[in-house]
N, C-alpha and C positions, 0 to 999 in steps of 0.2 A: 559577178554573177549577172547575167544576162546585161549584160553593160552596154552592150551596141542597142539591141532592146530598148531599153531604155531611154535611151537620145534617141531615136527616132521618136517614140513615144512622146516626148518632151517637145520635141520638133515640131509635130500636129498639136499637141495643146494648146502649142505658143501661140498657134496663128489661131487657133480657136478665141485665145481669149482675145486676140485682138482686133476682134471682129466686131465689138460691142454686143449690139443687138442680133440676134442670131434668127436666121432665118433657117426655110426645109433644105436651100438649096447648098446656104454654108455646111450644113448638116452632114447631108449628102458628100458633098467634097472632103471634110473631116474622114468621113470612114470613108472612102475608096483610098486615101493614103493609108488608113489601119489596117486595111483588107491587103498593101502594097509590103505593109511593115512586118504582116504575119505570116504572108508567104513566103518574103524574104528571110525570117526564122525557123523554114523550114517546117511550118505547121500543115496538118492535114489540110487540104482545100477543101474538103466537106465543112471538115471545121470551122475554118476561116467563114466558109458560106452564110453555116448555120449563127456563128459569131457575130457578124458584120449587121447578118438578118435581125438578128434579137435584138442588136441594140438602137439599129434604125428603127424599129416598130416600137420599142420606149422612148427613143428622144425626140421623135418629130412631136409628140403631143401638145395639146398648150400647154399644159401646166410647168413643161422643160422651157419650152420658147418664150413666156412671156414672163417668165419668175425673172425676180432680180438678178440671180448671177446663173443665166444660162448656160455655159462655157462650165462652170463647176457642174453642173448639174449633169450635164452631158458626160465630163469625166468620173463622176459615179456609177453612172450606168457602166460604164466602157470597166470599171474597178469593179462592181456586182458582177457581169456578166464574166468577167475572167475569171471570177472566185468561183461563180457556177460550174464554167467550164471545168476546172482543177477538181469538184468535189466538194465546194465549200458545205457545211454542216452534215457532211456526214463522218461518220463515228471510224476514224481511219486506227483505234487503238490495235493491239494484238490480241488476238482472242487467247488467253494461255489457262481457261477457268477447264481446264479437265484433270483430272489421277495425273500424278508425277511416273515418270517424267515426260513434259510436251515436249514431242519432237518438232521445230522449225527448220523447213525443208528453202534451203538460197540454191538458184539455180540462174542460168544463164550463157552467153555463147562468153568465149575465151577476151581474158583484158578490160572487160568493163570495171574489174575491181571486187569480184566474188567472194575473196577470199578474205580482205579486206575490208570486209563489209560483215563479215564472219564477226573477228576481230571487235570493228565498232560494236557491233549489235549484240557480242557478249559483256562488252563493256556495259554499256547502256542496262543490260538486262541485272547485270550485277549491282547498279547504284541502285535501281528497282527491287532491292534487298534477294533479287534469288538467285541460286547455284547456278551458275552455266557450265554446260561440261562440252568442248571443241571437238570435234566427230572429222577425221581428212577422208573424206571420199572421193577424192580424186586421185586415181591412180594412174592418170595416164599422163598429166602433165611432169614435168621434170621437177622436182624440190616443192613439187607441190601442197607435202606431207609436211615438210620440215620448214618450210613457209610458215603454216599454220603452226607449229609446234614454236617457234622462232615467236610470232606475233602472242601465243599463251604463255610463252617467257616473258617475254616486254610485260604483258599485263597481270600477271600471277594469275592467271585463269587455266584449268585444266586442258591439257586434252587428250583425248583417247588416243592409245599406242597401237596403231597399223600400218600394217606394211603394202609395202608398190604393187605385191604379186597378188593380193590376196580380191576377195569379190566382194566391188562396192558391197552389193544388200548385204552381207555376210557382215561384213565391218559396221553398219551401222543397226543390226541385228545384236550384236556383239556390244556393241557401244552402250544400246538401250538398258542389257543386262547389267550392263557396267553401270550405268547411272542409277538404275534402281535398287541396286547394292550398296551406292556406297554414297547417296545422300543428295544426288543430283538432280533439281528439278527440270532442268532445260536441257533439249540436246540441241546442237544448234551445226545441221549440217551444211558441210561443203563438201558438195556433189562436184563432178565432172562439167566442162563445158567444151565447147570445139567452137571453132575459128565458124562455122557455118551449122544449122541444124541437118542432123543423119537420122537413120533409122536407129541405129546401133546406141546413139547417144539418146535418145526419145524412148527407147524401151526399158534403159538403165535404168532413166529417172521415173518412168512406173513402174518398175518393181520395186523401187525404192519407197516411192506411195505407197504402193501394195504391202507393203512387210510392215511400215511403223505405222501409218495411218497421219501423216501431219495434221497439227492443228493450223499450221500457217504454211504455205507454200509461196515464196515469196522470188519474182523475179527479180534480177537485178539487172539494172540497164545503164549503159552508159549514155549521160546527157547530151553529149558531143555527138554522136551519131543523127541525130536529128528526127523526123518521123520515121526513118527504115526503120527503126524500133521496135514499132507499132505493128509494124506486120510478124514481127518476130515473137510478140507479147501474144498475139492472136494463135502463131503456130503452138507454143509452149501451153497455151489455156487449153486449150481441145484437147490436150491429151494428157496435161494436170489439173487442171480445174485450179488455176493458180487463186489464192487470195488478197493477192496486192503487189508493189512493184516499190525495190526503193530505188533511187534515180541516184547515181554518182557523178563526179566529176563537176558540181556545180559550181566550184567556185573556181572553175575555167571557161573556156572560150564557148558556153554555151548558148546556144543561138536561139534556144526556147522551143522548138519545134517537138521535142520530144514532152516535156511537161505541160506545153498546151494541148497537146493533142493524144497517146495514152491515155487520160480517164476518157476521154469524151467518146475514143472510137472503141475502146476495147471493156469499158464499165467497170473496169479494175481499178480501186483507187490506189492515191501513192501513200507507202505510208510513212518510206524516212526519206531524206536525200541526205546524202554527203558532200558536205562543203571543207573541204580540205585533205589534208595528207595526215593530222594529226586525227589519231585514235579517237577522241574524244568528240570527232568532229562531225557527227552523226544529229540531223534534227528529225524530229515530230514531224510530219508534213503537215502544214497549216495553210490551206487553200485560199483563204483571205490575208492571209498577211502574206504571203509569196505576188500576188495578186498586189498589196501595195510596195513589196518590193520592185516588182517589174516597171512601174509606174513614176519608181522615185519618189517613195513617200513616207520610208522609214518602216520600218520594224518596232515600235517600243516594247512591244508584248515579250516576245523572243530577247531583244536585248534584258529585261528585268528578270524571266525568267534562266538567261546564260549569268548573271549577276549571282543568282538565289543558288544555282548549282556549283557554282565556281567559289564562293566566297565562303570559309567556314567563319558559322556566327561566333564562337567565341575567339577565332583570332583575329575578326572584325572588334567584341568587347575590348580584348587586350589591346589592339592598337588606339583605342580609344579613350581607355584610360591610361595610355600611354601619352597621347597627346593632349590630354587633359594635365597630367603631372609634369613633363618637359616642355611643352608647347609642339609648334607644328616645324620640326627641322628638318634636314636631309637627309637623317636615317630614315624618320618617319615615313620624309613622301618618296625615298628609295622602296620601302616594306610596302608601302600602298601602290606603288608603281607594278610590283611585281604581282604584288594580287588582283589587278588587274590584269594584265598580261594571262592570267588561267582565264578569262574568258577568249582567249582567241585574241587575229592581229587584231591592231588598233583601228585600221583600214576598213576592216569589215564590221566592225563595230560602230565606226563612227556614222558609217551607211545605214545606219539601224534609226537614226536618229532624224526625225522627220526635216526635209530642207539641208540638211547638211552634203548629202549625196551629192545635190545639184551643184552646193555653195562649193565643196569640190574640185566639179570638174572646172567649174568658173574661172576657180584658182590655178587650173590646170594642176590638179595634183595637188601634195600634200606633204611637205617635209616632215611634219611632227611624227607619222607612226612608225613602224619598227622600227628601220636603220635608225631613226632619231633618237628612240626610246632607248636601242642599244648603247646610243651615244651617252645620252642623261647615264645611265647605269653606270658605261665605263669612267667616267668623271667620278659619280659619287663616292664608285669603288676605288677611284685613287686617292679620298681623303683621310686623314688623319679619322680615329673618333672623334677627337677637340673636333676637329673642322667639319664634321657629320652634326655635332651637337652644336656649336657654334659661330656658323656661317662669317660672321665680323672679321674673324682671325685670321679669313685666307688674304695677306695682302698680296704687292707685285708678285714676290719670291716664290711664295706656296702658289698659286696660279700657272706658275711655269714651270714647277714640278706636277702638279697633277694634271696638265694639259702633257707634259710629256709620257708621265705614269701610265695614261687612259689613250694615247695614241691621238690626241687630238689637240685642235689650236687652243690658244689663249682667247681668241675671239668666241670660241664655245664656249671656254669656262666661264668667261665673262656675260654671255648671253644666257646663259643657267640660273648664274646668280643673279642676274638682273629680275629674269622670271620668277625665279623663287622669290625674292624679295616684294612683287606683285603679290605673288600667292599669299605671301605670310599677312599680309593687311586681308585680303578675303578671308582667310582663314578665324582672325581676328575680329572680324564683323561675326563668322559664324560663333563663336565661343561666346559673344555676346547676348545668344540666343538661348545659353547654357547649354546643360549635354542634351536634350533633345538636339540642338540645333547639329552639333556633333555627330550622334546616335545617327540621325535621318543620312547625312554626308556617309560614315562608315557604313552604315548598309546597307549603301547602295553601290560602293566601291567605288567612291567617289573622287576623280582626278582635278585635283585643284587647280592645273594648269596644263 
């Protein structure tokens, strides 16, 4: 996610800080390359302007330039001012406090991921303990109906039964009844889109407004398009009065232009983005921590809180008093492995973690996450129980059956066990702490190696 972003970002700090002592004129050269790096991601140029402007008129001050670490001080501002731009501190929640059931109205041009986002966003609304019920208002696209019926499978979430020929308002006129009969508090529509805006498609989506009354009208944009977004966020508001925008596709090729620039031109905050292909994979939009993700500076808030959602407490207790009772083996960190893995790749996770981003790409890459992790798994899953419980008994022979078991060499199996062997002495310093020291490691979903 904004990964090019980023190294340029990195780029200009470097030579910032390598500057020692900072004068107005360093300054100044600093952001004419930030002002080079954000219109190359496709940001508004008003933006960029108004951007570049705010932060030159805070960092030339003295109290920037003659403090001890000017060069930090400079990239605060440069991290405040992008949190502003985004929305930082304002209240991006869903307003859903009115009579059941609140209609949420997604709307959008064709392929940003509408439908999809349908999907996450009943998910999400369902761990938030309320009914969501799936509303297909799109009737003109092909399987557009049985898409959504297809993703309320996959997730046992409802959805309402219509058909290709029938009229959107009708159907979610019909829907409404439907949910207020039979225990629904969300309706959670997917309206129509087209490859470009029309009249025909524009007047659908207000009567659509007009019949339920949304309490949330919510664009959806895809990030990869860059600011042409924004002009299309601005046609869709004047004639829905949208409430906010979630942003998809972010954990591909995007170039930033659309998330720096949407709140700032069009006042609309964002309220989720979608980072991945997996259901689940729907955040909060949090304006200062997106703001230190761009920057390369970690996540921990969002990692602890993907931890707190992912990990159930009492099969966090069980494997704790499970490793308390047999100690710490390779069924153990097989089970912790995989509880791990519910928060999302290892890759994006590890990015969360402040300095590690950088440390990274240093490395050029990173063997340990998924393919890796697949690897750890298919080994564990070729061993005996004995040999899951303990480790000692795999000599030559078992080696070269479960390297061949798990599709992989002896030199993996042997660099597994090596690692684990590592692990099991930290593990051993933590038991020394008692189960607190334990407790704290389980949960947090804690990867020993």
């Amino acid at each position: 996610m904004f990964d090019q972003l980023s190294d340029k970002f990195d780029a200009v700090f470097k030579k910032l800080r390598g500057q020692g002592r900072l004068t107005e004129a360093h300054v100044t050269e600093a952001l004419r390359e930030v002002r080079l790096v954000l219109l190359e991601a496709d940001v508004n140029f008003k933006v960029v302007k108004d951007f570049v402007a705010a932060v030159q008129q805070r960092a030339v001050g003295s109290d920037v330039l003659k403090s001890l670490t000017p060069a930090q001080q400079v990239i605060k501002i440069v991290r405040d001012e992008l949190g502003r731009l985004m929305g930082e501190g304002e209240d991006n929640a869903l307003d859903l406090a009115a009579s059941p059931p609140v209609a949420i109205m997604l709307c959008g041009l064709q392929g940003a991921g509408k439908t999809t986002s349908c999907g996450k966003l009943a998910l999400r609304l369902r761990k938030d303990k309320r009914q969501p019920l799936l509303v297909p208002a799109d009737v003109y696209r092909p399987a557009a109906i049985e898409q959504l019926k297809t993703l309320g499978r996959q997730l046992d979430i409802p959805v309402f039964d219509s058909a290709a020929d029938a009229d959107p308002v009708d159907i979610c006129r019909q829907a409404q009844d439907y949910a207020r009969n039979h225990g629904f508090d969300t309706l959670i529509l997917d309206t129509a889109g087209r490859l470009h805006i029309d009249d025909t498609l524009m007047d659908e989506l207000v009567r659509i407004r007009m019949a339920l009354s949304p309490r949330e009208i919510l664009f959806v944009a895809d990030a990869m398009t860059g600011q042409d977004v924004v002009n299309v966020v601005e046609q869709f508001d004047a004639r829905l009065d949208l409430s906010g925008v979630i942003l998809t596709k972010l954990d591909g090729d995007a170039r930033g232009g659309a998330a720096l620039s949407v709140r700032a031109v069009t006042g609309k905050p964002i309220k989720f983005v979608g980072l991945g292909e997996k259901m689940d994979a729907l955040e909060v939009f949090h304006a200062d921590r997106m703001a230190q993700r761009i920057l390369g500076m970690g996540d921990v808030l969002s990692l602890i809180e993907k931890a707190e959602a992912a990990i159930d407490k009492d099969e966090a207790a069980r494997m704790e008093k499970k490793m308390r009772q047999d100690g710490f083996t390779l069924e153990t960190f097989r089970d912790q492995l995989q509880m791990v893995k519910k928060m999302g790749s290892m890759e994006s996770l590890l990015k969360m973690i402040p300095g590690v981003g950088q440390a990274m790409k240093k490395a050029g890459g990173m063997q340990l996450p998924d393919k890796e992790l697949k690897k750890i798994e298919a080994i564990i899953g070729s061993m005996t129980p004995l040999e899951r419980q303990n480790h000692k008994l795999i000599n030559g022979s078992r080696r070269l059956r479960i390297a061949k078991g798990s599709g992989t060499r002896i030199q993996d199996v042997n660099q597994l066990l090596k690692r684990f062997t590592e692990a099991q002495k930290m593990m051993k310093k933590m038991q020394q702490l008692g189960p607190k020291g334990l407790k704290g490691l389980m949960g947090r979903g804690g990867m020993p190696f």
